[in-house]
Backbone of each chain as ProteinMPNN parsed JSONL, in Angstrom:
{"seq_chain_A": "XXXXXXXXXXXXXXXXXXXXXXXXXXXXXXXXXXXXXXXXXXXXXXXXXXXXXXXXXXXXXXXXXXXXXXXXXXXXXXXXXXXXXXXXXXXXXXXXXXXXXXXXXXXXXXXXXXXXXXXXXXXXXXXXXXX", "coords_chain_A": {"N_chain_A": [[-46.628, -47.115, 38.261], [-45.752, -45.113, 36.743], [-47.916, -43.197, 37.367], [-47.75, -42.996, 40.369], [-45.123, -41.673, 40.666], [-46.35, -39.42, 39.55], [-47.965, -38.457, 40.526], [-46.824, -38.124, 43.42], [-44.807, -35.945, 42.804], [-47.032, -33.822, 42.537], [-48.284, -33.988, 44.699], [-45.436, -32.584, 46.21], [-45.543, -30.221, 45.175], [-47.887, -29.225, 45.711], [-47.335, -28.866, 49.139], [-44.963, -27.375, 48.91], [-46.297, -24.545, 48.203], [-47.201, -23.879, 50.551], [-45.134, -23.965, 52.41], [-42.573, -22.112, 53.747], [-40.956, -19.869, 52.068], [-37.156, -20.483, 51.143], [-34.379, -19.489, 51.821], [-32.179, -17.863, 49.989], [-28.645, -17.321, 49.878], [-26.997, -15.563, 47.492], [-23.512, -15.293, 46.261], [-22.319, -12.778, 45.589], [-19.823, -11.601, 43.237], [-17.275, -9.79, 43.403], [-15.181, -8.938, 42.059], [-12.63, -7.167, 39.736], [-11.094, -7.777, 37.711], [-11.144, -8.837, 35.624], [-12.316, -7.391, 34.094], [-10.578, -4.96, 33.967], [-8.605, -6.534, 33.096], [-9.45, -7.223, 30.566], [-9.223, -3.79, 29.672], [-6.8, -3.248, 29.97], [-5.774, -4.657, 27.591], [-7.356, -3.758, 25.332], [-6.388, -0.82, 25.656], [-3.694, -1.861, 24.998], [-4.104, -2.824, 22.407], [-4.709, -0.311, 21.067], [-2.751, 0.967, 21.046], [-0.634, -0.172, 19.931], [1.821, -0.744, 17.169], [1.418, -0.126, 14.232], [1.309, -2.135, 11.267], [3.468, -0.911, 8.8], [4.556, 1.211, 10.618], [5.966, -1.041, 12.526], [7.877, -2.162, 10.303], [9.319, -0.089, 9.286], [10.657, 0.486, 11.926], [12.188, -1.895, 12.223], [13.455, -2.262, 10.725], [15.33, 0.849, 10.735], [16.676, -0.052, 13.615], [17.614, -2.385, 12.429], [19.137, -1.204, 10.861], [21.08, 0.742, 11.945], [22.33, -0.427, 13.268], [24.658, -2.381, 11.728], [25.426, -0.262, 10.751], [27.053, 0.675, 12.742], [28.36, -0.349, 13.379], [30.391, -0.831, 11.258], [31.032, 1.631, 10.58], [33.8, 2.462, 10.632], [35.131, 0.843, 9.4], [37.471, 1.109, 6.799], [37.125, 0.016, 3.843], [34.902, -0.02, 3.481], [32.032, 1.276, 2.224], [28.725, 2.545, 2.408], [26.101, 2.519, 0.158], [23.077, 3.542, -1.983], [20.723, 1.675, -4.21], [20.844, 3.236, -6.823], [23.266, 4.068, -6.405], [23.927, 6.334, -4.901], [25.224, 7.991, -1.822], [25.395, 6.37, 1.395], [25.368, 8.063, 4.718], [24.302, 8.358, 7.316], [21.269, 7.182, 8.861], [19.093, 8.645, 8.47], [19.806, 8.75, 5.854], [18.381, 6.92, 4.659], [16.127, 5.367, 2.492], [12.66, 6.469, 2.521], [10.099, 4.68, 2.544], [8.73, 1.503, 2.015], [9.844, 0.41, -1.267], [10.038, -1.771, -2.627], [12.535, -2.327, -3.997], [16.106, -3.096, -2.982], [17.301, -2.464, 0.131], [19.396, -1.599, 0.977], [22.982, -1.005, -0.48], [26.246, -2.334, 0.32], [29.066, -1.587, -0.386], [32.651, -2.805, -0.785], [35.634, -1.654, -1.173], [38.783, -3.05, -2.199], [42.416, -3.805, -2.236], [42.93, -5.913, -3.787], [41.067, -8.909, -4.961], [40.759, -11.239, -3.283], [41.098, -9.839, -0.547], [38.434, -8.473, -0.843], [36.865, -10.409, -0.535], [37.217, -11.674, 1.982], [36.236, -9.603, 3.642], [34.118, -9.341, 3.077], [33.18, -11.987, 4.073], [33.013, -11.289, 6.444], [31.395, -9.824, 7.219], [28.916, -10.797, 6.131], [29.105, -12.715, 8.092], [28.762, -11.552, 10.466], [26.101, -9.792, 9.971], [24.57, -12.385, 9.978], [24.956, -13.89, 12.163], [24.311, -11.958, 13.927], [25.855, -9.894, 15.854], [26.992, -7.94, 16.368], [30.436, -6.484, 16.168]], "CA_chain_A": [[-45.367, -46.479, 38.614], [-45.733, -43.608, 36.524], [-49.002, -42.544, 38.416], [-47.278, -42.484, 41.74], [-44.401, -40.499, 40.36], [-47.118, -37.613, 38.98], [-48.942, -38.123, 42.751], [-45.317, -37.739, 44.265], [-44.853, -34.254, 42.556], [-48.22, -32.925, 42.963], [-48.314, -33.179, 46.354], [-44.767, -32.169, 46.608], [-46.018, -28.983, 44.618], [-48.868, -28.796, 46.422], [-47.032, -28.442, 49.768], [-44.24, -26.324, 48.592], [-46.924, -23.591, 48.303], [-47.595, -23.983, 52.233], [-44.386, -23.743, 53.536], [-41.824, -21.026, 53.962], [-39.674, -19.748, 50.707], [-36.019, -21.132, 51.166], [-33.743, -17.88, 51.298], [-30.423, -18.477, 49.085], [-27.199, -16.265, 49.182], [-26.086, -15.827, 46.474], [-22.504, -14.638, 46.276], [-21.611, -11.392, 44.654], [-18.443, -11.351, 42.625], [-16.75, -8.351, 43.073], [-13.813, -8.814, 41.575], [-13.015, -6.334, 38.568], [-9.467, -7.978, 37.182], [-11.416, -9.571, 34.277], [-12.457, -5.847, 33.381], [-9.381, -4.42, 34.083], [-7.407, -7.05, 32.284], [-10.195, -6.494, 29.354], [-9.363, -2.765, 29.314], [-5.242, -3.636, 29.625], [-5.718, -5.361, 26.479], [-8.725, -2.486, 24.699], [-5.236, -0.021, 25.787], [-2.663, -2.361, 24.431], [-4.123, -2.849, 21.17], [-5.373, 1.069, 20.234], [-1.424, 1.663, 21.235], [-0.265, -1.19, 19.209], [2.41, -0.497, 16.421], [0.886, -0.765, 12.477], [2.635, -3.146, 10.527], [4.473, -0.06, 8.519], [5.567, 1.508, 11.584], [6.965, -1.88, 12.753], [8.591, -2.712, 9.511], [10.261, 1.061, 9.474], [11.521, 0.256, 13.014], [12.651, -3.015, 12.281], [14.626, -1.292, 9.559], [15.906, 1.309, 11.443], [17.154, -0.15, 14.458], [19.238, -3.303, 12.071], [21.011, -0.564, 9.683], [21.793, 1.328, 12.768], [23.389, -1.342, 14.182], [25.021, -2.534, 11.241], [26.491, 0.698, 10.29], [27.517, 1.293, 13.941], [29.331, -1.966, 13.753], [31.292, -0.623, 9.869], [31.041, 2.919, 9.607], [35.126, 2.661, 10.504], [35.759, 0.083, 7.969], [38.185, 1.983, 5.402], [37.301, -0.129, 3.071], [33.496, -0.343, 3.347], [30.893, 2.026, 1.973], [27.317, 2.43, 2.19], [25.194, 3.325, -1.179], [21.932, 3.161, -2.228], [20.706, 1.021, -5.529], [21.117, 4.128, -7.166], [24.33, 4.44, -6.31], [24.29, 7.716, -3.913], [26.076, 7.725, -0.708], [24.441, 6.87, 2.82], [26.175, 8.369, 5.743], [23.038, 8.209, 8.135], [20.105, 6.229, 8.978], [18.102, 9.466, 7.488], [19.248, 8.839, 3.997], [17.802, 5.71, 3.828], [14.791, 5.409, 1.583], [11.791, 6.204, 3.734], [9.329, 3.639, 2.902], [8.974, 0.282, 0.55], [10.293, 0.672, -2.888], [10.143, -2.569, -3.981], [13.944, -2.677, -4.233], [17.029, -3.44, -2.199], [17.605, -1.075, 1.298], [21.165, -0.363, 1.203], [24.246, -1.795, -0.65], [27.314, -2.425, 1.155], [30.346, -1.606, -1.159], [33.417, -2.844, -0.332], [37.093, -1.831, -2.169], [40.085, -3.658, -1.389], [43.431, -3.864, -3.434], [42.648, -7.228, -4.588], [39.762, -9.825, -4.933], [40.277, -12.075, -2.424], [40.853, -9.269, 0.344], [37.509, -8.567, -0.834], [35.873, -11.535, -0.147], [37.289, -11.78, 3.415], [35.656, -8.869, 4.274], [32.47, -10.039, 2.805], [32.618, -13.048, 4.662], [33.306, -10.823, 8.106], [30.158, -8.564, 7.005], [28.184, -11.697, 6.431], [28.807, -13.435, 9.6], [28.017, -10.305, 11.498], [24.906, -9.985, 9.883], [23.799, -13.528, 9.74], [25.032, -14.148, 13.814], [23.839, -11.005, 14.934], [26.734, -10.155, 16.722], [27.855, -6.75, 15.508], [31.343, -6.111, 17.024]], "C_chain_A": [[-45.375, -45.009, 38.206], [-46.149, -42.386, 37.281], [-48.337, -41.901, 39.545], [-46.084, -41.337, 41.542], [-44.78, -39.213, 40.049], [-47.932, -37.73, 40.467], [-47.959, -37.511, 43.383], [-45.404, -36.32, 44.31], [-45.774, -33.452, 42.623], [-47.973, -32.354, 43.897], [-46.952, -32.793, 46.59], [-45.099, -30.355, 46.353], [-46.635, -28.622, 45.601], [-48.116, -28.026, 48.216], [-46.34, -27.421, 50.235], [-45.357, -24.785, 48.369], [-47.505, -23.095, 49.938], [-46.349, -23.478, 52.986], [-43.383, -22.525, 52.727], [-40.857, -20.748, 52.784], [-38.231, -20.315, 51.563], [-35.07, -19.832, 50.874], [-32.119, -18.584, 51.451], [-29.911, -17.009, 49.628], [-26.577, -16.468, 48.341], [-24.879, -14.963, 46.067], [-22.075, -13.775, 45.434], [-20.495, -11.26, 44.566], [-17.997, -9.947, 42.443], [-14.968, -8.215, 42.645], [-13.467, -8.631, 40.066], [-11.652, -7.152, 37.807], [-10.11, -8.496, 36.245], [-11.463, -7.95, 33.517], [-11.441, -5.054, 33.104], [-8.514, -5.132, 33.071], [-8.13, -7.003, 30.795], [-9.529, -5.045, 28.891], [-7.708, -2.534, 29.065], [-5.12, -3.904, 27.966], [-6.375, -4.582, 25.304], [-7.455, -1.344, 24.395], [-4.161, -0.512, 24.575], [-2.621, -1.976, 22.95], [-4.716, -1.273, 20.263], [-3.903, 1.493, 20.039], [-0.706, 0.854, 20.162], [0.657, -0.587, 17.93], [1.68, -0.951, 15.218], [2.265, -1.648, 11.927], [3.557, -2.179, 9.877], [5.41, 0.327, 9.493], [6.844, 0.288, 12.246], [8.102, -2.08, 12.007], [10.023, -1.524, 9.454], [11.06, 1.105, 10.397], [12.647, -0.532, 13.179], [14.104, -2.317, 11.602], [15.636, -0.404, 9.592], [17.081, 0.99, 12.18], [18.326, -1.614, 13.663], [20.048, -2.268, 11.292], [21.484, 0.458, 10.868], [22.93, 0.586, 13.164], [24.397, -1.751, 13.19], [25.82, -1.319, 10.824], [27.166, 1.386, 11.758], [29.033, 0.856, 14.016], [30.76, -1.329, 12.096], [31.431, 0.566, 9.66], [33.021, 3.152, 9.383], [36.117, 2.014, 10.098], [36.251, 0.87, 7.131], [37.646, 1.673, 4.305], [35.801, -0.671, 2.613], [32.691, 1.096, 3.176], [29.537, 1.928, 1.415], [26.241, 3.24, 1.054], [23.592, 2.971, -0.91], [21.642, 2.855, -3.679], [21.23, 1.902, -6.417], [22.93, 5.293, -7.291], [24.914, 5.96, -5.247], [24.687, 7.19, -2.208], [25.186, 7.641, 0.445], [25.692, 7.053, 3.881], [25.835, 8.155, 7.012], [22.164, 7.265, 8.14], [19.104, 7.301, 8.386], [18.503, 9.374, 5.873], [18.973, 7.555, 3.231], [16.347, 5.769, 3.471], [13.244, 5.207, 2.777], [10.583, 5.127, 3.371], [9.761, 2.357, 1.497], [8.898, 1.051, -0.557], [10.151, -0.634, -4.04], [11.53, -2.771, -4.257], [14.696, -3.341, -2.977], [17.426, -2.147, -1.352], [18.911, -0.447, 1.41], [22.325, -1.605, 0.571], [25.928, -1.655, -0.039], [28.772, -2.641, -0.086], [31.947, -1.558, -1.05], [34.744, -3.343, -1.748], [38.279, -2.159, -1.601], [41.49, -3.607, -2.607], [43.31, -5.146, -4.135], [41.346, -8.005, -3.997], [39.698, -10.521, -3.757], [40.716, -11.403, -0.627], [39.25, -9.205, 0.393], [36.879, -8.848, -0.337], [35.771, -11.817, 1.414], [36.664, -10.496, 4.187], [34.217, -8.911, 3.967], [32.308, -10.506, 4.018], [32.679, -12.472, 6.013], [31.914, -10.192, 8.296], [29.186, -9.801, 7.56], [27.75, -12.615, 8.07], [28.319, -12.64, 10.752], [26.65, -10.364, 11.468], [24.046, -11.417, 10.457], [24.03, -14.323, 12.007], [24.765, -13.177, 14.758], [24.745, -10.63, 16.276], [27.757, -9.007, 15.959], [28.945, -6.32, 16.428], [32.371, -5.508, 16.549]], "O_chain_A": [[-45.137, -44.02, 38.899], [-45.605, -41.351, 37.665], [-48.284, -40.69, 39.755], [-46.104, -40.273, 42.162], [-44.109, -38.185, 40.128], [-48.339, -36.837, 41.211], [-48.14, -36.41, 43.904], [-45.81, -35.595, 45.218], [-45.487, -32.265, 42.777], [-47.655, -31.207, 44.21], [-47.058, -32.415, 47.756], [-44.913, -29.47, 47.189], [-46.179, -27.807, 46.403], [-48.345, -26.846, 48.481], [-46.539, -26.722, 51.229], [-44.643, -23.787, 48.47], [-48.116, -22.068, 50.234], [-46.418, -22.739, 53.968], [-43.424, -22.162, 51.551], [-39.93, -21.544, 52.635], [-38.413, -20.557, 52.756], [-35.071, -19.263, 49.782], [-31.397, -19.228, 52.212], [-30.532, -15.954, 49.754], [-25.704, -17.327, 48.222], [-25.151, -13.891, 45.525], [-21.394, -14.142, 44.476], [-19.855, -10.849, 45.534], [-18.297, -9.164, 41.542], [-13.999, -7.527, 42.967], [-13.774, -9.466, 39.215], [-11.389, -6.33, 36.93], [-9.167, -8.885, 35.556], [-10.752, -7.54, 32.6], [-11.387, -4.452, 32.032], [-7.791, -4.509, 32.294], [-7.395, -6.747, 29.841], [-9.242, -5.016, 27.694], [-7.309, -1.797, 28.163], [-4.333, -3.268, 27.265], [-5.863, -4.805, 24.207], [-7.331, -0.91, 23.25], [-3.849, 0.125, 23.569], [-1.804, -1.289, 22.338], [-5.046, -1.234, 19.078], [-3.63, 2.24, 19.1], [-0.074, 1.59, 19.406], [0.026, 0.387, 17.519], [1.322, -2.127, 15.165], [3.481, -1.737, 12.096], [4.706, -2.401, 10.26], [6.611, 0.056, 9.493], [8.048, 0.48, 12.416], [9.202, -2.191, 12.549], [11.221, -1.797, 9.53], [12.163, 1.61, 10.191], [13.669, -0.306, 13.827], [15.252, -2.04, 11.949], [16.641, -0.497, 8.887], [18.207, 1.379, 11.869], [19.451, -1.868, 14.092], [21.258, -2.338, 11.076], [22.503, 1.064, 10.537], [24.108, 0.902, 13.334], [25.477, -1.494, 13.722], [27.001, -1.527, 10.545], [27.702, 2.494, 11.768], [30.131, 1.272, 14.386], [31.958, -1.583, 12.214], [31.949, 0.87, 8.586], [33.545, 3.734, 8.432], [37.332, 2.186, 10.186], [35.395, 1.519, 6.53], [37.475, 2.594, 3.506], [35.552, -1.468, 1.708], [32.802, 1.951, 4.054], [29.206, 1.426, 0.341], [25.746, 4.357, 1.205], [23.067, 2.359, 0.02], [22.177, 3.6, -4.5], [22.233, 1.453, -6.973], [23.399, 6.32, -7.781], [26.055, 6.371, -5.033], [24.38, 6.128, -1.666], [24.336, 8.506, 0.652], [26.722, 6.38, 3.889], [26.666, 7.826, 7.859], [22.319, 6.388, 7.29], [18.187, 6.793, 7.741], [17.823, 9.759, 4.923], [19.127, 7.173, 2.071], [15.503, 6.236, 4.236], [12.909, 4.273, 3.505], [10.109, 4.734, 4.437], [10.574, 2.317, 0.573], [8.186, 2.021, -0.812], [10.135, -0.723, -5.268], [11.633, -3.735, -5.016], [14.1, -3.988, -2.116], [17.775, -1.074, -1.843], [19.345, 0.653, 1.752], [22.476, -2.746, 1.008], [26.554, -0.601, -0.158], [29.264, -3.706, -0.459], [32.538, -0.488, -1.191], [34.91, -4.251, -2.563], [38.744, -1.599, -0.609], [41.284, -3.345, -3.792], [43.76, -5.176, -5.281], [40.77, -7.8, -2.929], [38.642, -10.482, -3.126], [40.692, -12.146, 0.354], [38.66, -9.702, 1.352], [36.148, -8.161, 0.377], [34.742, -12.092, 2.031], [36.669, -10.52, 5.418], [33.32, -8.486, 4.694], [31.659, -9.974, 4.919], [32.347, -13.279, 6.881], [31.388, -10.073, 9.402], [28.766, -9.96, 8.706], [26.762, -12.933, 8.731], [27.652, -13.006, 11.72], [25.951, -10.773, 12.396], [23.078, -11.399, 11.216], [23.289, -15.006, 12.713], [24.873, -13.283, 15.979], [24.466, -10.955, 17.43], [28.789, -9.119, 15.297], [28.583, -5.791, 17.478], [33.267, -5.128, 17.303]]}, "seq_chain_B": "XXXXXXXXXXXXXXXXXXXXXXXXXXXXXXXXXXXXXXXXXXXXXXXXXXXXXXXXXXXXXXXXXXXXXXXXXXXXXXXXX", "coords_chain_B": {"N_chain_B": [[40.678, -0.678, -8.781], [39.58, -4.16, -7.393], [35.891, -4.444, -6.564], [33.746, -5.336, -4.602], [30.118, -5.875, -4.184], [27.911, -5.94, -1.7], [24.257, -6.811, -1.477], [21.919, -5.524, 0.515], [18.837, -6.877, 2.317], [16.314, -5.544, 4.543], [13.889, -7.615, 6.276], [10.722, -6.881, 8.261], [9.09, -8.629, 8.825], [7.693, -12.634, 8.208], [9.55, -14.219, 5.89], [8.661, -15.192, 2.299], [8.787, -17.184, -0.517], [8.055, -16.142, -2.889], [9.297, -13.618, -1.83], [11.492, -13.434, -1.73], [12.563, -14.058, -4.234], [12.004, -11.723, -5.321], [13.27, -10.134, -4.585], [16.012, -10.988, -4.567], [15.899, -10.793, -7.42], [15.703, -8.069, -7.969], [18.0, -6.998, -6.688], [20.067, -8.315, -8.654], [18.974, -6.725, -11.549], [18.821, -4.265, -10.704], [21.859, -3.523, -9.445], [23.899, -4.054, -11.579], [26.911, -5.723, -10.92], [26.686, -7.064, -8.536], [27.577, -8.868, -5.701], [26.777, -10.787, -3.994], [23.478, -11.131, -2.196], [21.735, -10.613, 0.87], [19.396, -11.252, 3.307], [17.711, -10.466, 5.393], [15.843, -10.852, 8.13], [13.065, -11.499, 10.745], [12.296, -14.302, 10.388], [11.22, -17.218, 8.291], [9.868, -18.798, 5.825], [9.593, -22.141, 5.029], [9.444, -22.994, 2.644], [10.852, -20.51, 1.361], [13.732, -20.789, 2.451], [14.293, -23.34, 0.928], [14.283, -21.619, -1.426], [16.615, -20.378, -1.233], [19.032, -22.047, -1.26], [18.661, -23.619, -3.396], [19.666, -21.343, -5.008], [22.029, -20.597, -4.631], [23.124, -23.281, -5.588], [25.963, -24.587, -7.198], [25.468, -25.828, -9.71], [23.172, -24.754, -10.377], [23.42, -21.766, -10.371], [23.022, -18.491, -8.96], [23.2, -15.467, -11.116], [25.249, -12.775, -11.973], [25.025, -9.707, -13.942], [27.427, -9.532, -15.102], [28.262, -12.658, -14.911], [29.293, -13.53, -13.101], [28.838, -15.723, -10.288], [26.223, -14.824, -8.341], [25.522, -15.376, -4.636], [23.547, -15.802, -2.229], [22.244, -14.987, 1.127], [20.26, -15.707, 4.014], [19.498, -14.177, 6.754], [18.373, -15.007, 9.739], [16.096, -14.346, 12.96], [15.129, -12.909, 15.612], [14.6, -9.189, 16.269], [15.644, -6.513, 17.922], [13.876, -5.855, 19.548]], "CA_chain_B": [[40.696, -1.244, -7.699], [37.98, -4.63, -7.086], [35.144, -3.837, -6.028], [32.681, -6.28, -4.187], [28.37, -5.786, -3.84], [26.489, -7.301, -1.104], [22.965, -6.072, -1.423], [20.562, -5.88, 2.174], [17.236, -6.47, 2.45], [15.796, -6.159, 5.876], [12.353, -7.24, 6.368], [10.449, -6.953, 9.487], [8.005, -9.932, 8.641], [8.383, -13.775, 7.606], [10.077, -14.378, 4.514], [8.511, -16.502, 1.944], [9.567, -17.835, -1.44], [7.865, -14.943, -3.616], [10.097, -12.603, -1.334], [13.142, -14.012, -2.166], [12.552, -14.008, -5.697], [11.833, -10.725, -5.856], [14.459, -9.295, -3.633], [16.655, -11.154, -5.793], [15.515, -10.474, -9.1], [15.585, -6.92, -8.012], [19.277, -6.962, -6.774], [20.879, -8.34, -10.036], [18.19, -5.624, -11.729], [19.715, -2.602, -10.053], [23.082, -3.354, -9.467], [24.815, -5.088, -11.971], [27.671, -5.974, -10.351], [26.393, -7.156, -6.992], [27.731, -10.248, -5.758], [25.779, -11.542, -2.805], [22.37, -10.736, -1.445], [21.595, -10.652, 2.701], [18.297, -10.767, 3.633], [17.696, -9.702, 7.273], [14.499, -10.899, 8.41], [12.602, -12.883, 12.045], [11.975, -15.671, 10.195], [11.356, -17.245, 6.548], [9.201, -19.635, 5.506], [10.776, -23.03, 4.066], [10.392, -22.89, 0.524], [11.92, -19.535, 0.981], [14.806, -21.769, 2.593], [14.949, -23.758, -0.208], [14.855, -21.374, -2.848], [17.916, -20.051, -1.418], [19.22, -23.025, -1.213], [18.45, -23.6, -5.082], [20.071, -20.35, -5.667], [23.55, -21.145, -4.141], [24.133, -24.917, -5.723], [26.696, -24.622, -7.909], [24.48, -26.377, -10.965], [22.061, -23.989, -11.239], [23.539, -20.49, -9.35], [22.003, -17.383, -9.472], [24.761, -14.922, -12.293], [25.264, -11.547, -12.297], [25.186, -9.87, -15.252], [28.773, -10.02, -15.345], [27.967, -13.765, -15.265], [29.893, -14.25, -11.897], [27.752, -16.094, -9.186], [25.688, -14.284, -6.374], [25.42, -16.004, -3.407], [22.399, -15.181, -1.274], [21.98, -15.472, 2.61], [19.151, -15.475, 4.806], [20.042, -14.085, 7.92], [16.946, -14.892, 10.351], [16.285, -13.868, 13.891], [14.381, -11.819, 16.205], [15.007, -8.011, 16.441], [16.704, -5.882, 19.458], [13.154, -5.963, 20.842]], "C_chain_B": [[39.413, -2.461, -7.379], [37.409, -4.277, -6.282], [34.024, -5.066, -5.462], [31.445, -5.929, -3.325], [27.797, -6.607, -3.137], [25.085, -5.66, -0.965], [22.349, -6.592, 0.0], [19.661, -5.443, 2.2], [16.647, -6.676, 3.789], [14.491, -6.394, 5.717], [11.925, -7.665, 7.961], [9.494, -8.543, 9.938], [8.592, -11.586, 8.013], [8.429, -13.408, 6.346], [9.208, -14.873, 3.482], [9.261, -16.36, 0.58], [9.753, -16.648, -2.537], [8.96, -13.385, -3.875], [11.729, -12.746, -1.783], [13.347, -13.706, -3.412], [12.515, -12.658, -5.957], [12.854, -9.927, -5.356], [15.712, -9.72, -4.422], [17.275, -11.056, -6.883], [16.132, -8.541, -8.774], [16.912, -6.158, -7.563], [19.776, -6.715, -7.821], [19.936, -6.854, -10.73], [19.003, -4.299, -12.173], [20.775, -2.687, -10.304], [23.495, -4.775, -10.198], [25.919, -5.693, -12.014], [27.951, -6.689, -8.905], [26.939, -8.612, -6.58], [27.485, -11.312, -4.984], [24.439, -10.59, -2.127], [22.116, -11.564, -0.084], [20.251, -10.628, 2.603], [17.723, -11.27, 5.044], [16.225, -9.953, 7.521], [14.169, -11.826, 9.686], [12.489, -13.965, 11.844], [11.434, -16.085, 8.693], [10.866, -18.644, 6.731], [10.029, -21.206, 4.87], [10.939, -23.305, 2.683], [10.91, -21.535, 0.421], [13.605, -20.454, 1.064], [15.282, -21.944, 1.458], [14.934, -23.107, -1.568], [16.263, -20.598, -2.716], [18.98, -20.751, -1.689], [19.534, -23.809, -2.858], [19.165, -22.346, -5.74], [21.674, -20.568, -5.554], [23.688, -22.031, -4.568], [24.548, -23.979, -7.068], [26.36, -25.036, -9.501], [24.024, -25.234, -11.484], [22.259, -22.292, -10.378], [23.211, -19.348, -9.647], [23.216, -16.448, -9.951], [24.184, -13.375, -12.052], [25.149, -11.027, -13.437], [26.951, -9.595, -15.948], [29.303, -11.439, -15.388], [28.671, -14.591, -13.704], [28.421, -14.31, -10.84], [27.536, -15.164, -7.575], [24.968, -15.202, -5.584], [24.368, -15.167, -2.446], [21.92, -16.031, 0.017], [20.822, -15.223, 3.156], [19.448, -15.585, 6.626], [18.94, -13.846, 9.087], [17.569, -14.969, 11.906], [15.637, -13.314, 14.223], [15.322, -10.685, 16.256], [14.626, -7.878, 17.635], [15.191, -6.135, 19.856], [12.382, -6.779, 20.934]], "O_chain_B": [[38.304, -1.993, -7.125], [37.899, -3.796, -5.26], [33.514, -5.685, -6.396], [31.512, -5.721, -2.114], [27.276, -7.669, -3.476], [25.019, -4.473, -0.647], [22.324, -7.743, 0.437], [19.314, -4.263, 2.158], [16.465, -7.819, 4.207], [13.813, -5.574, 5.098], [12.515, -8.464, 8.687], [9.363, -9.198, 10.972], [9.691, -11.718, 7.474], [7.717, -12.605, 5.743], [8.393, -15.31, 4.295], [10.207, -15.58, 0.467], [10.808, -16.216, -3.001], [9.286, -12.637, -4.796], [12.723, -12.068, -2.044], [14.35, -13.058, -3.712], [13.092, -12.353, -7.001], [13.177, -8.927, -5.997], [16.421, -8.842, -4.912], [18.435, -11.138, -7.287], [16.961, -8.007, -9.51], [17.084, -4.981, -7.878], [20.038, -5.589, -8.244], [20.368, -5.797, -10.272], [19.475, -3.704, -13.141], [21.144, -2.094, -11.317], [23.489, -5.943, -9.812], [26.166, -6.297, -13.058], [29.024, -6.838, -8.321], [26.6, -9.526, -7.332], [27.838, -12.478, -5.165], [24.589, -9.467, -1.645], [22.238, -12.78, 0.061], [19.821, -9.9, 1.709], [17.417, -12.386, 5.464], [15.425, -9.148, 7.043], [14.842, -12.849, 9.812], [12.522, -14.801, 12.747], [11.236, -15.144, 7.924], [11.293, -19.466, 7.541], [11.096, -21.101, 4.264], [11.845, -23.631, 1.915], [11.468, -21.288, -0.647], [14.375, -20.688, 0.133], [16.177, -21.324, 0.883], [15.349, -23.633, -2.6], [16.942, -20.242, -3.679], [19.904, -20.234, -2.317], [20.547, -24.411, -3.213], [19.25, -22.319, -6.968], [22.376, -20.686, -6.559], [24.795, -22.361, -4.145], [23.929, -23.124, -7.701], [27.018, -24.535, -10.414], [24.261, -24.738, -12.585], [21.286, -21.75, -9.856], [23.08, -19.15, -10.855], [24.253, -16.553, -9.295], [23.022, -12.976, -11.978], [25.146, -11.898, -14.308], [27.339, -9.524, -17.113], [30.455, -11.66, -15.762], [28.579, -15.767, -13.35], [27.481, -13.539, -10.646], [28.119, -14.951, -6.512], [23.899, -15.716, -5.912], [24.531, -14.009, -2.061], [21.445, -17.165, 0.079], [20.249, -14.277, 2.616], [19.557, -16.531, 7.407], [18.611, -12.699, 9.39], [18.691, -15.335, 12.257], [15.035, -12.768, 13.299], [16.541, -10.859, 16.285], [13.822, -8.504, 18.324], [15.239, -6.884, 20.832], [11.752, -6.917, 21.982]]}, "name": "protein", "num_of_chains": 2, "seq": "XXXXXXXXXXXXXXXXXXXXXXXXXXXXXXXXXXXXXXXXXXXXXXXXXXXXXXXXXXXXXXXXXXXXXXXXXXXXXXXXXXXXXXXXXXXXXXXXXXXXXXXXXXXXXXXXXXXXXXXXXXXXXXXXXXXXXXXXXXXXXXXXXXXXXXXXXXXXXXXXXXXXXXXXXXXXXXXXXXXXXXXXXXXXXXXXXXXXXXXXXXXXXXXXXXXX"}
């Protein structure tokens, strides 16, 4: 059995040298969108925000909003740990400190006005829904 | 006239437990008078969760040094973009 199987292929060999090559096409891919979407992506990420810049943005764009939403609270003012006044989004501390970003100090004639304006601050913040 | 401290910490990144603690710690710290901490962030790990969670029960609550209890939120979410 074996035999005839190594006879088989010989002479198949053997003949295949007699007759005519076998002419393939072989289909040329010309289609660049892998490259392109490679070089989309090569773009994306050289443009890409650093984690500082993000975090500074992030930072930015909620105490904007948050002090957009209170600056005409009477009875709300914006410090820093330190106790100095913010009026702006420029006098907030330009990078990590390691501390707390801005304290929200609110005076009322009594305690439990206070608190209700806490809890108005809070829910703003925490529902994102500065109005 | 009273006066009532919420401290805000935004962060741009997840939370975790460490963060809490230190944001925290670093509230009471500073302002000794403060009487709730915010912290503004996309998202927070769950033992951050629960150490806020641990900070708010009534048992064991996190004191000012005026000894009155601060209450600390975790206000998670994606940002405007």
């Amino acid at each position: 059995m074996g035999y005839a199987m190594l006879r088989f292929v010989v002479d198949w060999l053997a003949g295949a040298t007699r007759s005519s090559a076998i002419a393939v096409d072989v289909p040329v891919v010309r289609d660049a969108s892998a490259i392109l979407r490679f070089l989309k992506r090569q773009d994306e990420a050289a443009n890409a925000l650093t984690p500082r810049e993000r975090g500074v943005r992030f930072h930015r764009d909620e105490f904007t909003r948050l002090f957009d939403a209170l600056e005409r609270w009477p009875t709300v003012e914006f410090i820093t740990t330190h106790g100095l006044p913010i009026e702006s989004v420029d006098d907030l501390p330009k990078s990590a400190d390691g501390g707390i970003d801005v304290v929200v100090r609110i005076i009322t004639p009594t305690e439990h006005g206070a608190r209700i304006v806490a809890g108005r601050i809070r829910k703003m913040i925490v529902s994102q829904k500065y109005e | 006239m009273p006066s009532y401290e919420i401290a805000i910490e935004f962060k741009s990144g997840r939370v975790t437990r460490p963060m809490v603690q230190q944001i925290a710690g670093a509230a009471i710290h500073t302002r000794a008078d403060v009487r709730e901490v915010i912290i503004r962030a996309p998202s927070a790990a769950k033992t951050a969760q629960s150490a806020v969670a641990d900070y708010n029960d009534d048992r064991a609550s996190l004191k000012n040094r005026a000894g009155d209890p601060v209450r600390v939120t975790l206000a998670l979410g994606p940002g405007r973009d």
